[in-house]
C-alpha atoms as one frame of an Amber mdcrd trajectory, in Angstrom:
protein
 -11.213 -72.331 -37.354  -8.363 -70.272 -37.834  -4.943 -70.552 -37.307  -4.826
 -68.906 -33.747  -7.405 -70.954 -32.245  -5.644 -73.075 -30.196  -8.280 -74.319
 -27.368  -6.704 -77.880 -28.377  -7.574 -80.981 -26.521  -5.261 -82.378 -24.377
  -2.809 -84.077 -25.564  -3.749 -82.929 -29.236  -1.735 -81.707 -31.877  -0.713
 -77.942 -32.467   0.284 -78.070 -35.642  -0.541 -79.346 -39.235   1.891 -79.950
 -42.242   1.602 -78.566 -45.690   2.228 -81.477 -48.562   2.064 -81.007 -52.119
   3.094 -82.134 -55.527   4.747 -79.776 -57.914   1.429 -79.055 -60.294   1.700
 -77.972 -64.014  -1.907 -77.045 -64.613  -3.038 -75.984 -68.244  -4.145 -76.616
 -71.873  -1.481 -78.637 -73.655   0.331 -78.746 -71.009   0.958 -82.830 -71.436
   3.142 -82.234 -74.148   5.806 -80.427 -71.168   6.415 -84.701 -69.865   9.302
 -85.460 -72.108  11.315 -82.309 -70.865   9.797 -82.892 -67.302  10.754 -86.135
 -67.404  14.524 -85.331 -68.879  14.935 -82.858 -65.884  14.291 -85.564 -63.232
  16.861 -87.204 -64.877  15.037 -90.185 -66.190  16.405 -92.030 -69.261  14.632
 -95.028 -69.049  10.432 -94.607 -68.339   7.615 -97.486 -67.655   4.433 -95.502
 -69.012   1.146 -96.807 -67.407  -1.658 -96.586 -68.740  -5.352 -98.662 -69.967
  -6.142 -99.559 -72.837  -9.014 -96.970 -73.232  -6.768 -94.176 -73.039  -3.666
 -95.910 -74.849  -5.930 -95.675 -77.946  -6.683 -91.460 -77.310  -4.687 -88.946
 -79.161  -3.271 -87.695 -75.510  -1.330 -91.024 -75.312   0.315 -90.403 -78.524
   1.234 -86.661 -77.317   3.238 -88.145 -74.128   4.796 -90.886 -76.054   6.159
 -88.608 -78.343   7.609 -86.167 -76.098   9.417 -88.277 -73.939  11.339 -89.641
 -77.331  11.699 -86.499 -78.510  13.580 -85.666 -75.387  15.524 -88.711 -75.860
  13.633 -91.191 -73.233  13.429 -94.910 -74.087   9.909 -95.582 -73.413   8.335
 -99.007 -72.131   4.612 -98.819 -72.278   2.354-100.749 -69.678  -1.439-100.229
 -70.863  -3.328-103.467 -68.660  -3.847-101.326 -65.838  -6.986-102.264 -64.603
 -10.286-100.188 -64.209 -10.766-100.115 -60.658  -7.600-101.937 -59.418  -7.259
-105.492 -57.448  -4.291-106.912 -55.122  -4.012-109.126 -58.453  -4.022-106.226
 -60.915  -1.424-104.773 -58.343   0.854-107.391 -58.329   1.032-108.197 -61.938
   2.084-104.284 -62.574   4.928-104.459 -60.061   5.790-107.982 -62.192   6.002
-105.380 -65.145   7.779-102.806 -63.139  10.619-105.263 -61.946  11.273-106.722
 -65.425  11.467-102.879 -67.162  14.414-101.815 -64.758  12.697 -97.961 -65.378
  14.441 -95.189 -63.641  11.391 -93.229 -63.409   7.778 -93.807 -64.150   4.778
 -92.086 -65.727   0.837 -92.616 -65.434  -1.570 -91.164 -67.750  -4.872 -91.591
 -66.598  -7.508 -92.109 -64.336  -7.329 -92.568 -60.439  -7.062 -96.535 -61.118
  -3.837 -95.860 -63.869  -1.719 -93.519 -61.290  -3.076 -95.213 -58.294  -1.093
 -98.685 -59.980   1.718 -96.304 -61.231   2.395 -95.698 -57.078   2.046 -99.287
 -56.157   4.529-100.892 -58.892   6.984 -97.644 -57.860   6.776 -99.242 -54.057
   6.975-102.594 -54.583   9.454-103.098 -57.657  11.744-100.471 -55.199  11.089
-101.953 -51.696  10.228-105.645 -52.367   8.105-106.770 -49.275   5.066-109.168
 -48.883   2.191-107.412 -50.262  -0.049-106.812 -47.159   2.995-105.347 -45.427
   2.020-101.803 -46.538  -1.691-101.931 -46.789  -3.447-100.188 -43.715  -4.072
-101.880 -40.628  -5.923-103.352 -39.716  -6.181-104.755 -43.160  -2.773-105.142
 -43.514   0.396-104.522 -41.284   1.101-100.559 -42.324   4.551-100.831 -42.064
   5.842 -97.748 -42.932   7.529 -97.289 -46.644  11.646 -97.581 -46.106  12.886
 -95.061 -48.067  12.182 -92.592 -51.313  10.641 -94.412 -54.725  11.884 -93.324
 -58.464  10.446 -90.390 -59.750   6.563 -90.482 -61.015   4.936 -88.069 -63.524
   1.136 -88.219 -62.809  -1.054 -87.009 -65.821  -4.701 -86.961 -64.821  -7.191
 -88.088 -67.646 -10.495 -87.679 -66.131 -11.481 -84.525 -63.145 -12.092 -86.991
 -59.969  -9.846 -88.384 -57.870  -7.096 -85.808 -57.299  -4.721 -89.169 -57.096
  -1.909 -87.229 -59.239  -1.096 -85.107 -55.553  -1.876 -87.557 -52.716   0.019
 -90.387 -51.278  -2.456 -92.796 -51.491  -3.580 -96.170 -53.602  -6.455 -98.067
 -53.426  -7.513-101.330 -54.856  -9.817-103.985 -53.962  -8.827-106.936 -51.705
 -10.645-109.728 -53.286  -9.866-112.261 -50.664 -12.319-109.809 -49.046 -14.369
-108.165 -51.596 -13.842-104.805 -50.104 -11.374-101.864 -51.466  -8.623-100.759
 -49.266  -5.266 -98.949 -49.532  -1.611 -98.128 -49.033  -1.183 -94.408 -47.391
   2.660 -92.880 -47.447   3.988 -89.459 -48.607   6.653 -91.374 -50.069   3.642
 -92.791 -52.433   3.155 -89.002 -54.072   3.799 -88.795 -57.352   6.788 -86.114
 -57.524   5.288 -84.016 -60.358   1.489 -83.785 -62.022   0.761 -82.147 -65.265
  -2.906 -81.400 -65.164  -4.184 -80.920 -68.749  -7.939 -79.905 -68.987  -7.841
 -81.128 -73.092  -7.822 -84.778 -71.837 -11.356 -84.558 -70.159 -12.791 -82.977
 -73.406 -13.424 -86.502 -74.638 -14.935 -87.965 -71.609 -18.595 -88.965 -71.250
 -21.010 -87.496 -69.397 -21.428 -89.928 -67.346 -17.822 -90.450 -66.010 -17.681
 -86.623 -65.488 -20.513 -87.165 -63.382 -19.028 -89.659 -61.322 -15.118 -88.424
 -61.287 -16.840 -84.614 -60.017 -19.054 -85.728 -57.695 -15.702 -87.775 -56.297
 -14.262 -84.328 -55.743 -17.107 -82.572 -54.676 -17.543 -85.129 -51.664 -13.363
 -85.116 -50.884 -14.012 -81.455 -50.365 -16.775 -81.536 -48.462 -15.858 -84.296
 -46.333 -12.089 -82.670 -45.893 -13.892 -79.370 -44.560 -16.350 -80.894 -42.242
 -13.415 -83.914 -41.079 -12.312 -84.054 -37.357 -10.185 -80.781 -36.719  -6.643
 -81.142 -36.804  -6.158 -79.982 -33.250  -8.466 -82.697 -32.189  -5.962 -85.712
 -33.343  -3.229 -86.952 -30.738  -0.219 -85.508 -31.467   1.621 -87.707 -33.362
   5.365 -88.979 -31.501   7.626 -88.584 -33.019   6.475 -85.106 -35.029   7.610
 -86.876 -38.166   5.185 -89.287 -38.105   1.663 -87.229 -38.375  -0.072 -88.873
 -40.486  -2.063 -87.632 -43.849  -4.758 -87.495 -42.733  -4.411 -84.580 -40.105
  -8.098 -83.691 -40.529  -9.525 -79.936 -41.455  -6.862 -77.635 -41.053  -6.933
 -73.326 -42.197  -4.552 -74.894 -45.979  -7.294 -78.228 -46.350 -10.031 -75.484
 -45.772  -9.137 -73.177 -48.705  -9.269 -75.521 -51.245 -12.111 -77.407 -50.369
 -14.163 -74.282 -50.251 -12.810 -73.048 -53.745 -13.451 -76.435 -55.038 -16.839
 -76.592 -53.789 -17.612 -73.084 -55.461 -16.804 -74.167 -58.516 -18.212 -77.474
 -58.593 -21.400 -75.647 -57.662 -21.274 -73.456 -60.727 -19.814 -75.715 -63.402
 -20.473 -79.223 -62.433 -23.725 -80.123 -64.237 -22.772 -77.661 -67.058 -19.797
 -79.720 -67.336 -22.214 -82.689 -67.447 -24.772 -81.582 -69.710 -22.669 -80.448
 -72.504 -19.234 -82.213 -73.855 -18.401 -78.848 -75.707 -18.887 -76.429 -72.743
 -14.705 -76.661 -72.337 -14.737 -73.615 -69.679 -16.671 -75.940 -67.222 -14.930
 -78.989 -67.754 -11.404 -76.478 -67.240 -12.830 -75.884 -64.050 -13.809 -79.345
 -62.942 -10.086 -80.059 -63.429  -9.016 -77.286 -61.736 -11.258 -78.067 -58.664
 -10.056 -81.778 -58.670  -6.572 -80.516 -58.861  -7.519 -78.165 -55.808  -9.399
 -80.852 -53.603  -6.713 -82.965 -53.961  -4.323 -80.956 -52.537  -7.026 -80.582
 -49.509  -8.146 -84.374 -48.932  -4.158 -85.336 -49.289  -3.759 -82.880 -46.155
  -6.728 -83.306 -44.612  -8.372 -86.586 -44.916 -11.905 -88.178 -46.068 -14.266
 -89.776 -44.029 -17.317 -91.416 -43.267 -18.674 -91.372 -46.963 -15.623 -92.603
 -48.313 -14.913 -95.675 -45.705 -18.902 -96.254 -46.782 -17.724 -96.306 -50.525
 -15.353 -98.835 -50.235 -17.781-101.280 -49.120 -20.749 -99.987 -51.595 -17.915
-100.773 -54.687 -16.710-104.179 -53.661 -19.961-105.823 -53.301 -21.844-105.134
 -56.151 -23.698-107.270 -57.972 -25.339-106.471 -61.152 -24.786-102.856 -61.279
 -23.927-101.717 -65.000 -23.096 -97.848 -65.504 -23.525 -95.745 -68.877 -20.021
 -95.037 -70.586 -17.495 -97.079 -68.575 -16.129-100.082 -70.283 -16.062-103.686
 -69.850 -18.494-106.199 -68.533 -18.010-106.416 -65.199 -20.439-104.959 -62.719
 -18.761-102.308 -60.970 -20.192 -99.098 -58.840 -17.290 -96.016 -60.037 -15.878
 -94.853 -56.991 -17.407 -91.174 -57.651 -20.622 -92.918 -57.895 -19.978 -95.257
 -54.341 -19.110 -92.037 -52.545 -21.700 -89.564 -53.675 -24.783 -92.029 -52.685
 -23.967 -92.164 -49.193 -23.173 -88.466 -48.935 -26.526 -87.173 -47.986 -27.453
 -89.257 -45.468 -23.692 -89.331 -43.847 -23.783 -85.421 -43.663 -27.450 -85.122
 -42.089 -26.037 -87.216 -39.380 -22.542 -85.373 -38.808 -24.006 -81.379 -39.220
 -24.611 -81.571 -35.024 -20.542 -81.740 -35.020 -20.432 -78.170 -36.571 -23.730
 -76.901 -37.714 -22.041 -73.479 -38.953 -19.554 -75.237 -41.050 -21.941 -77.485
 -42.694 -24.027 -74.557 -42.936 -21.015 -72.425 -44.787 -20.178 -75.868 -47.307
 -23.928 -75.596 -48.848 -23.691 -71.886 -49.807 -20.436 -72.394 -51.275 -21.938
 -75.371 -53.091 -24.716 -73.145 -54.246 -27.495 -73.752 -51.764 -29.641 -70.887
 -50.738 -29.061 -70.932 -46.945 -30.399 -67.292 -45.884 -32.896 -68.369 -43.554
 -31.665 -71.539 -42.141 -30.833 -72.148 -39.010 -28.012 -73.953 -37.203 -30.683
 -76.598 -36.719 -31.522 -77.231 -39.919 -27.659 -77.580 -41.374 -27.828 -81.421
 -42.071 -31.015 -81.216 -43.674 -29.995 -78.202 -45.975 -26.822 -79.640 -47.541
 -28.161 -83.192 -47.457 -31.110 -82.106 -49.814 -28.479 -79.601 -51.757 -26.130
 -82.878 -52.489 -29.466 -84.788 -53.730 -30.292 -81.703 -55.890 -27.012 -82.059
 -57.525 -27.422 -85.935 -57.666 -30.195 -85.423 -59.761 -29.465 -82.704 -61.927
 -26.728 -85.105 -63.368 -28.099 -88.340 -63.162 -26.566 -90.209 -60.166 -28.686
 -93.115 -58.856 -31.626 -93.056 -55.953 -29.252 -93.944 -53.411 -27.948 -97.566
 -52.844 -31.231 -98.770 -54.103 -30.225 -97.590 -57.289 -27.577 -99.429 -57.493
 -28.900-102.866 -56.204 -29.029-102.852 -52.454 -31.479-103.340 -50.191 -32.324
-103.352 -46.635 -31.064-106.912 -46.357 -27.662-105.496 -47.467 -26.890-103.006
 -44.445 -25.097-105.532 -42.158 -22.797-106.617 -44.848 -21.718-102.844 -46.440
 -21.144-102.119 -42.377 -19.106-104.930 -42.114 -17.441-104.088 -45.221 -16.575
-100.236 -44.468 -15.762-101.154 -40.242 -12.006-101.901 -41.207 -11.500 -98.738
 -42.883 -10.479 -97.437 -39.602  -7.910 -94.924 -41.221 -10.807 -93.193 -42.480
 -13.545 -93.507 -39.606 -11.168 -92.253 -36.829 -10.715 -89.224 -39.152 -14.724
 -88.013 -38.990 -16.146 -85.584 -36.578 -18.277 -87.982 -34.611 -17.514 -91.374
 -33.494 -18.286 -94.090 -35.350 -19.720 -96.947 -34.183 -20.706-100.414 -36.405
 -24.653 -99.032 -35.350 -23.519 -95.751 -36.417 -22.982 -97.220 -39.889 -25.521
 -99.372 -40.062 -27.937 -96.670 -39.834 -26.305 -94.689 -42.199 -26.095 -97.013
 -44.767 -30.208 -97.647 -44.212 -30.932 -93.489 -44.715 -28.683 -93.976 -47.802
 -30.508 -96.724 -49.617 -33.429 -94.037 -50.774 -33.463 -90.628 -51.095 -36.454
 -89.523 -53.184
């Protein structure tokens, strides 16, 4: 696609709109919040954060830049790994009873994904389903502009420090779901590769495959001339699907991931490749926030709120939880072999950017190629054998489809359409894959 190619459907849109954070990418670069913070004009910040992280060295470094430039600081570490409505509400209890002027997240998706929701609902009080996304909830549209929101990323995943979104599981329903507004974006992100040096393998695993599948599934989404035009103009929504900006960073980010990614893995002290994990989060955020995700992520949702028993290597806690990286990633094969027909060429073009030697393939053979690329890369750093690995079975598909139908925001936003049958069979090509 390219940005002349305007055979649109009718009644598409013409356009697409460029959204971004301002990024501060670099070593050390945390250390920049306090003055960041001062310039935004915030006196009084709530820091969020878990408790993991709270005990790092990188929490220290924030904490004592903001009071070196003169910020009263009031420190919120209970964010919860992998977030609830609950875990939600209790942080906006926080939020309401610190009176911050601004606020600050350092840390995984689930810390600045709980950073956005206090921000919204400590500033625009409301019943909590009342900006979830329908059909979920009612989608009302966020009233006006939140406090100002520092996003420090801890871990190379989720790309949450630029996008407008935050996700959480319902439990009423035991399926994750979210609240999408550009007002949610966190005004600023300092991106600081140093924080990831720390992180095990295993999380690096699951935070990189994350990005690798928002890129993929960003350059492969419904094209943006393919969505209704949006009335008024000011209401087109974030997900516009691929567009010629989405499209240059997913590609970079899949370039990278397929050169560093398992070096990253493999090797806590390789610090160039875990640099560039960062940096291709940082870029396929910027993509999936313009662009959209699809079919493996509305999958996801459903794969992570029903688990039963599944425990991963180096993430805390008890609880049995699927990592969202993880959740994603496993139906990524088998959702890709089914949408390559879409666009055979551009599935074609995401495998050799990933890596894959695709020479002699044909347009025919474009699901098969990436789909056994993306298992490749499964395996080379240690991701489960499909949904079987992680505890489902056969006897399973009806419920993960009825858990990932309601993530309509997502579905509408892939290149084929998706029917509950659709799904079902997806999730069954997903459950093995060698």
């Amino acid at each position: 696609m390219s940005c002349c190619h305007h055979d649109d459907i009718d009644g598409g849109d013409r356009a697409f709109t460029v959204d971004a954070s301002r990024i501060t990418f670099g070593r050390g670069c945390l250390s920049e919040v306090g003055d960041r913070a001062k310039t935004l004009g915030i006196a009084r910040v709530a820091l969020f954060s878990d408790t993991a992280v709270a005990a790092l060295p990188v929490f220290e470094t924030v904490h004592r830049s903001l009071r070196a430039a003169g910020i009263d600081v009031v420190p919120y570490t209970d964010v919860r790994v992998e977030p609830t409505d609950e875990s939600f509400r209790q942080a906006t209890g926080f939020a309401v009873d610190a009176d911050a002027d601004g606020y600050i997240s350092l840390g995984g998706g689930s810390v600045i994904d709980t950073a956005k929701a206090a921000n919204l609902y400590a500033s625009h009080p409301a019943d909590f389903l009342e900006y979830v996304n329908a059909p979920v909830g009612a989608g009302t549209p966020v009233p006006g502009p939140l406090k100002p929101h520092i996003a420090c990323p801890t871990t190379s995943g989720t790309g949450s420090e630029v996008t407008g979104i935050a996700i959480f599981d319902l439990l009423s329903m035991s399926a994750k779901t979210g609240i999408a507004s550009p007002a949610l974006r966190p005004t600023e992100a300092l991106v600081d590769p140093d924080c990831t040096d720390t992180l095990p393998a295993n999380v690096v695993a699951c935070s990189g495959l994350d990005v690798l599948s928002h890129a993929l599934e960003s350059y492969t989404a419904r094209p943006f001339l393919r969505r209704p035009a949006a009335t008024p103009p000011s209401k087109r929504p974030m997900s516009q699907g691929a567009n010629p900006w989405s499209d240059l960073g997913s590609r970079e980010a899949l370039r990278i991931l397929g050169t560093y990614l398992a070096r990253a893995v493999a090797d806590q002290s390789d610090r160039e490749a875990r640099e560039q994990v960062m940096w291709a989060a940082t870029l396929a955020g910027i993509a999936f926030g313009n662009a959209g995700v699809h079919i493996p992520h509305a999958m996801a949702y459903a794969v992570a709120g029903l688990v039963r028993d599944f425990h991963p290597a180096g993430y805390p806690g008890a609880e049995a939880i699927v990592p969202h990286g993880m959740s994603v990633i496993l139906n990524a094969p088998a959702a890709f072999r089914m949408t390559a027909h879409t666009d055979p060429v551009r599935h074609l073009d995401a495998a050799t950017h990933l890596g894959a030697d695709t020479a002699a393939a044909s347009p025919d053979d474009a699901g098969t190629v990436l789909a056994d690329h993306l298992i490749q890369i499964m395996r080379a750093v240690g991701m489960p054998n499909g949904l079987g690995g992680v505890g489902y079975t056969g006897a399973d598909t009806s419920a993960l489809t009825d858990g990932a139908w309601p993530q309509q925001r997502l579905l509408s936003n892939a290149p084929v359409e998706v029917d509950r049958a659709l799904l079902t069979g997806t999730f069954e090509q997903a459950l093995r894959y060698w």
